[in-house]
C-alpha positions in Angstrom: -9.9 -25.3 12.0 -13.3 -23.2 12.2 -15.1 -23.1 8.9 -14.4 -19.9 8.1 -10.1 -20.6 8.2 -11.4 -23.3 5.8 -13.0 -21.3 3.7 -10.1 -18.7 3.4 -7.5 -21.6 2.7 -9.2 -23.2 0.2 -9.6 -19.6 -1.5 -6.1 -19.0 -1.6 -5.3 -22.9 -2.5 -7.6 -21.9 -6.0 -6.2 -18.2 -6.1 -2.7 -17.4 -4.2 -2.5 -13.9 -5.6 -5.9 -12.7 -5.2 -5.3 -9.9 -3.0 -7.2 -9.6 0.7 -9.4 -7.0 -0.1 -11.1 -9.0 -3.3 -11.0 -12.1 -1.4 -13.1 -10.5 1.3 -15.5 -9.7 -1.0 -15.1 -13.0 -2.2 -15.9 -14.3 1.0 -18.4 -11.4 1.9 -16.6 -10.5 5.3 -15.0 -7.6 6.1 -11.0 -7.3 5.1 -9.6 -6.8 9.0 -11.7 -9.9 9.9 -9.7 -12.1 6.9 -6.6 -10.6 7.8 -6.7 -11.6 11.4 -8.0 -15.2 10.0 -4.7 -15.0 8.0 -2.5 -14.2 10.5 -4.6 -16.9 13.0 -3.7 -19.7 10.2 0.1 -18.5 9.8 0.2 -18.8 13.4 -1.4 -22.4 13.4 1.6 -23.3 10.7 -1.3 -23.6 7.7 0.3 -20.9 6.0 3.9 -20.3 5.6 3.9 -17.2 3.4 2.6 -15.4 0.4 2.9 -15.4 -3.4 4.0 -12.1 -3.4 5.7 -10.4 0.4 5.1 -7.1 -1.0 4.2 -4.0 1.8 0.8 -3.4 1.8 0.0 0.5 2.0 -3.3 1.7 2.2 -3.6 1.2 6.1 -4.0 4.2 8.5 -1.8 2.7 11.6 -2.7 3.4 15.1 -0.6 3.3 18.2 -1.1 3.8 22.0 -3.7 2.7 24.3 -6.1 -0.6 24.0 -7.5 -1.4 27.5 -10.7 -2.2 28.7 -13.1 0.8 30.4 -15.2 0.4 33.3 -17.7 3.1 34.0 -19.4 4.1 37.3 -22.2 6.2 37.6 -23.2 7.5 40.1 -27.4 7.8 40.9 -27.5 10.8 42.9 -25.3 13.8 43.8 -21.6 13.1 44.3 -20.8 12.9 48.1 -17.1 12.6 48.3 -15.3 10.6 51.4 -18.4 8.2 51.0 -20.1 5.2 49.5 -22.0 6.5 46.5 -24.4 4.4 44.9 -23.5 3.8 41.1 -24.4 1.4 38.0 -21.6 -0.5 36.3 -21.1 -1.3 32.7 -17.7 -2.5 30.9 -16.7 -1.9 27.6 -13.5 -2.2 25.2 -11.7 1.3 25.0 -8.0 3.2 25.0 -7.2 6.2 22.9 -5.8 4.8 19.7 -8.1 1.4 19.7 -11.0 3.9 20.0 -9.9 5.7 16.9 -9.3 2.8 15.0 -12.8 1.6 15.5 -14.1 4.6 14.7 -11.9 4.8 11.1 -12.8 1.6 10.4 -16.5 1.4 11.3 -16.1 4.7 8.3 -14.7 2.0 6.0 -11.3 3.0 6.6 -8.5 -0.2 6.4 -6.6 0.7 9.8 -4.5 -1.6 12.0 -3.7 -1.3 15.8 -0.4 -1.3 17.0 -0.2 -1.8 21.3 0.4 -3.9 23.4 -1.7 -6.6 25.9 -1.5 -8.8 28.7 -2.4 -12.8 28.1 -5.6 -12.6 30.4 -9.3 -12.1 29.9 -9.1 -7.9 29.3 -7.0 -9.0 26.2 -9.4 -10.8 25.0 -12.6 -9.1 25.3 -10.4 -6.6 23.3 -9.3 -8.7 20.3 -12.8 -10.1 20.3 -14.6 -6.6 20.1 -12.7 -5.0 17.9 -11.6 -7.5 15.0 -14.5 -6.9 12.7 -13.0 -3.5 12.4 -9.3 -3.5 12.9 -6.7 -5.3 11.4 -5.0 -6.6 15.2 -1.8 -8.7 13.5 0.7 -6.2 14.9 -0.5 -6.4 18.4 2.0 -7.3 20.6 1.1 -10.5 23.9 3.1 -9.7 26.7 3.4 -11.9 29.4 2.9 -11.4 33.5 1.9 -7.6 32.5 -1.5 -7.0 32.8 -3.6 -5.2 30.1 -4.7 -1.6 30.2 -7.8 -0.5 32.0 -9.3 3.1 32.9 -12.3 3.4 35.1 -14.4 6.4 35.0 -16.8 8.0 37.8 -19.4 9.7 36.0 -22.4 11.9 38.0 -25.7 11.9 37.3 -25.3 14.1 34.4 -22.6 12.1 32.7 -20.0 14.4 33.4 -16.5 12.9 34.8 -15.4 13.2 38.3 -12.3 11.4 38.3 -10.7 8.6 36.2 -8.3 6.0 37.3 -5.9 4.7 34.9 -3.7 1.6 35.0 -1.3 1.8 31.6 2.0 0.6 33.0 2.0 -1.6 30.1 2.4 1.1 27.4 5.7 1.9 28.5 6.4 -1.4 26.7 5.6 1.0 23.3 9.1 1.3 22.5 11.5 2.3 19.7 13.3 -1.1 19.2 9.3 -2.9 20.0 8.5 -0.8 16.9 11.2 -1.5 14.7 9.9 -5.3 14.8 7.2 -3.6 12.8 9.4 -1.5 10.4 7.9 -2.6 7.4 3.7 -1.8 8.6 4.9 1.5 9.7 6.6 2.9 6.9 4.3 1.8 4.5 1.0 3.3 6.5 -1.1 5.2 4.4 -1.1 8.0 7.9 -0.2 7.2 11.4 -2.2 8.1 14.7 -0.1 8.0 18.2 -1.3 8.9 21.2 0.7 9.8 24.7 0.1 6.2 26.3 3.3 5.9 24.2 6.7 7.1 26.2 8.4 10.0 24.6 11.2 8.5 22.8 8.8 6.4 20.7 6.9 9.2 19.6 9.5 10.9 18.9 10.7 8.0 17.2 7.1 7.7 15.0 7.9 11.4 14.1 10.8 11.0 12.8 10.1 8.5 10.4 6.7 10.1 9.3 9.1 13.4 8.9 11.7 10.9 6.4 8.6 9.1 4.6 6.4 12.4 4.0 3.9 9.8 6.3 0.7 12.0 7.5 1.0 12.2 11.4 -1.5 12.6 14.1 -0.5 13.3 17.7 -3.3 12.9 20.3 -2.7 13.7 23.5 -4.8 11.6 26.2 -4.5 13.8 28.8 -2.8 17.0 30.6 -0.4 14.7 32.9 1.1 13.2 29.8 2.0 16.3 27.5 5.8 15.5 29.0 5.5 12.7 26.3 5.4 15.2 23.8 8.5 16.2 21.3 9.8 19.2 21.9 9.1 20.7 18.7 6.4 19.4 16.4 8.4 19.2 12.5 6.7 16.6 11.0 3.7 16.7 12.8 0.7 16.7 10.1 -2.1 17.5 12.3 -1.8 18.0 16.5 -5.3 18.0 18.2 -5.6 18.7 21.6 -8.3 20.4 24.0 -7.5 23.5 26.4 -5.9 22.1 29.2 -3.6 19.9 27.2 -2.4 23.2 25.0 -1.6 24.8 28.6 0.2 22.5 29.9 2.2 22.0 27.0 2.8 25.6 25.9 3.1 26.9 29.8 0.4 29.2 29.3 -2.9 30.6 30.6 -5.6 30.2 28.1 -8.8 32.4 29.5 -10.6 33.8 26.2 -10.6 34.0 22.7 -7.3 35.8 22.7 -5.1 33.7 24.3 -6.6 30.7 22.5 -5.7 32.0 19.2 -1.9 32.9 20.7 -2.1 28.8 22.0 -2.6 28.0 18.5 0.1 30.4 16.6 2.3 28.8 19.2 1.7 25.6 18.3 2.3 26.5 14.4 5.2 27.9 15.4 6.8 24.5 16.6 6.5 23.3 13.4 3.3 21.4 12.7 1.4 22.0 9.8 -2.3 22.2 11.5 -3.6 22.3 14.7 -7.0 21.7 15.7 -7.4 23.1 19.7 -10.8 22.1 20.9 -13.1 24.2 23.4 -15.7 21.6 24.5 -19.0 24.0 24.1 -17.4 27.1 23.0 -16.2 24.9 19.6 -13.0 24.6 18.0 -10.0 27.0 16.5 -8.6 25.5 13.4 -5.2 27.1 12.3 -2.8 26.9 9.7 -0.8 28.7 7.2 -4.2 29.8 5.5 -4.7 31.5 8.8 -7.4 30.9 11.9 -10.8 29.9 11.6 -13.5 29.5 14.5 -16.5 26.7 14.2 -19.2 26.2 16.9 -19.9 23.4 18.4 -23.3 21.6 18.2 -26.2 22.3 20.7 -26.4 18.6 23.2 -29.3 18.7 25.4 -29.4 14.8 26.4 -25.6 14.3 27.1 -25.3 10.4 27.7 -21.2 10.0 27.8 -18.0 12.4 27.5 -15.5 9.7 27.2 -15.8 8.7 23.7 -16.1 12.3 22.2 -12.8 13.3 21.4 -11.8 10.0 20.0 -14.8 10.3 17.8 -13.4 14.1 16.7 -9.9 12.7 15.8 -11.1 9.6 13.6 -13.7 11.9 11.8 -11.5 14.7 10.9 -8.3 12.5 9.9 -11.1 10.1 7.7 -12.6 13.9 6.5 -8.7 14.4 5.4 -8.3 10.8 4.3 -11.4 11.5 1.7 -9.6 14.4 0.4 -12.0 16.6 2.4 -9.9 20.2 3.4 -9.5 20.0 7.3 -12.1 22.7 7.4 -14.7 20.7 6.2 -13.6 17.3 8.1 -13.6 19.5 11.1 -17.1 20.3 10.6 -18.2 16.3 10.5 -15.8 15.8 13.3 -18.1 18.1 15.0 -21.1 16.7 13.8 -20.0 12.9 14.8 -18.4 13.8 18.3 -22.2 15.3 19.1 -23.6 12.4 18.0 -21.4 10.3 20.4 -22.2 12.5 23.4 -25.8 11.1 22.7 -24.8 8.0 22.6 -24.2 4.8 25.4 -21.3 3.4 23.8 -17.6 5.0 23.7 -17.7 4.1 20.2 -21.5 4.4 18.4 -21.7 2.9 15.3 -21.3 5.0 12.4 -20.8 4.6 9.0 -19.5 5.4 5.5 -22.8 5.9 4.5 -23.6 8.1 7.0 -20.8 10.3 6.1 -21.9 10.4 2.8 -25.1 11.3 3.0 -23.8 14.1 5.8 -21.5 15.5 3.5 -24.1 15.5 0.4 -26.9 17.2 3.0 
């Protein structure tokens, strides 16, 4: 054992019902990096249960995508049916992993449920994000190979085409979650995202509909709006950019018009806000209070696209979380998905504090 497992044990051998989150500040570490300690010594055999096997609910749950990203870009113009000249970087990424990281970098307790091959992707993942998310639901598959998506970006950071390999969601299933009853039901909210097949988000609404649980449903892209139920009861919040809302609502959406029909539309399925984002032209917020349009924030020096709307979920469901009203999380959401447009990572480093003193400005 490292020294830290030995530190842990020997805190629970003098205190076995100190809960994790006063044992982390026992230890001064952060609680998802004890609990995955915990679950790395019940593994090892060095602990064979708890005091008291009580559910623990404060945790926002996340499921979908985990994989690793691999970004091109590309120096000069884009020449298509040639070589283009790029630089490479490599980073840890996938929908609901990204929103995770996000919650919990905002102090948030959240845990990541998805699955991974046994190979080196897997663990650049587990070793990036454990100082942030609790990974003890995560489930090892073997002979599959982990998620990755690879993104061409020009000169300008804009995309020009993304490959994705996530065969390895479709192992997200119904009877995979139920091994996981007890995390799910007891989730303080739960994020899915459409890596997931349909009948397991389906599945996730149901039992958010039977446990009053807050649900998010995040589509990842157009091609994958077949994942999503056919109505949305249940459904807490549904965020989801223009092209997504088309697809899924077989409609045009070419002005401010048809974008506020999209969202009535979407409240009439059944879900009890919807958030449809317009990249520069803002966002449409609508509920039963009615519609409500807020501008987006003015980027000059746009460094990355691929983290933005991850960074807009996490910010308006911690907003929510804080007891914020969605109009006002909306407007941080805003604030912090401009600020990861600026930034070189997928996920920039922000902070309770920094939310804080936003929302006191």
């Amino acid at each position: 054992m490292n020294d830290k497992e030995q530190l842990v044990l020997q805190s629970i051998r003098e205190n076995p019902y100190l809960s994790q989150q006063d044992m982390a500040e026992k230890l001064n570490m952060s609680r998802p990096a004890l609990a995955n300690i915990i679950s790395g010594l019940i593994k090892k055999g060095e602990i064979i249960g708890r005091a008291y096997v009580l559910p623990e609910k404060q945790a926002i749950l996340t499921i979908g995508g985990a994989n690793v990203d691999r970004k091109l870009h590309i120096t000069n113009k884009v020449q298509l049916a040639t070589s283009n000249p790029v630089t490479a970087s490599e980073s840890v990424g996938g929908v609901a992993r990204n929103i995770a990281e996000n919650l919990g970098r905002l102090g948030n307790q959240v845990k990541l449920l998805t699955t991974l091959g046994q190979d080196a992707d897997a663990q650049m993942i587990e070793q990036a994000s454990r100082a942030f998310i609790e990974l003890d639901v995560i489930e090892k598959l073997e002979a599959e190979q982990t998620g990755s998506y690879t993104a061409v970006l020009d000169k300008d950071g804009e995309l020009v085409i993304a490959l994705a390999n996530m065969a390895i969601y479709d192992a997200l299933t119904p009877k995979l979650l139920e091994k996981h009853t007890a995390t799910l039901v007891n989730a303080a909210a739960i994020v899915i995202d459409l890596n997931c097949p349909k009948e397991t988000v389906v599945y996730v609404q149901q039992v958010a509909k039977e446990r009053n649980i807050p649900l998010v449903i995040v589509p990842v892209s157009s091609p994958k709006m077949n994942r999503m139920p056919d109505d949305l009861q249940g459904v807490s919040y549904f965020i989801c950019n223009r092209d997504e809302a088309e697809t899924y609502l077989n409609m045009t959406l070419d002005g401010e018009a048809s974008y506020k029909e999209a969202v009535r539309a979407l409240l009439q399925k059944g879900v009890a806000h919807v958030v449809l984002t317009l990249g520069e032209q803002g966002v449409i917020v609508g509920d039963n209070e009615g519609l409500q349009n807020y501008a987006a924030y003015a980027i000059e020096d746009v460094k990355d696209v691929t983290g933005a709307g991850d960074a807009f979920v996490s910010a308006t469901l911690h907003g929510v979380m804080q007891g914020d009203t969605l109009h006002e999380a909306v407007q941080f959401a805003l604030y912090h998905a401009a600020k990861t447009l600026q930034a070189n990572t997928t996920v920039r480093p922000v902070t309770q504090n920094e939310y804080n003193n936003w929302r006191n400005s």
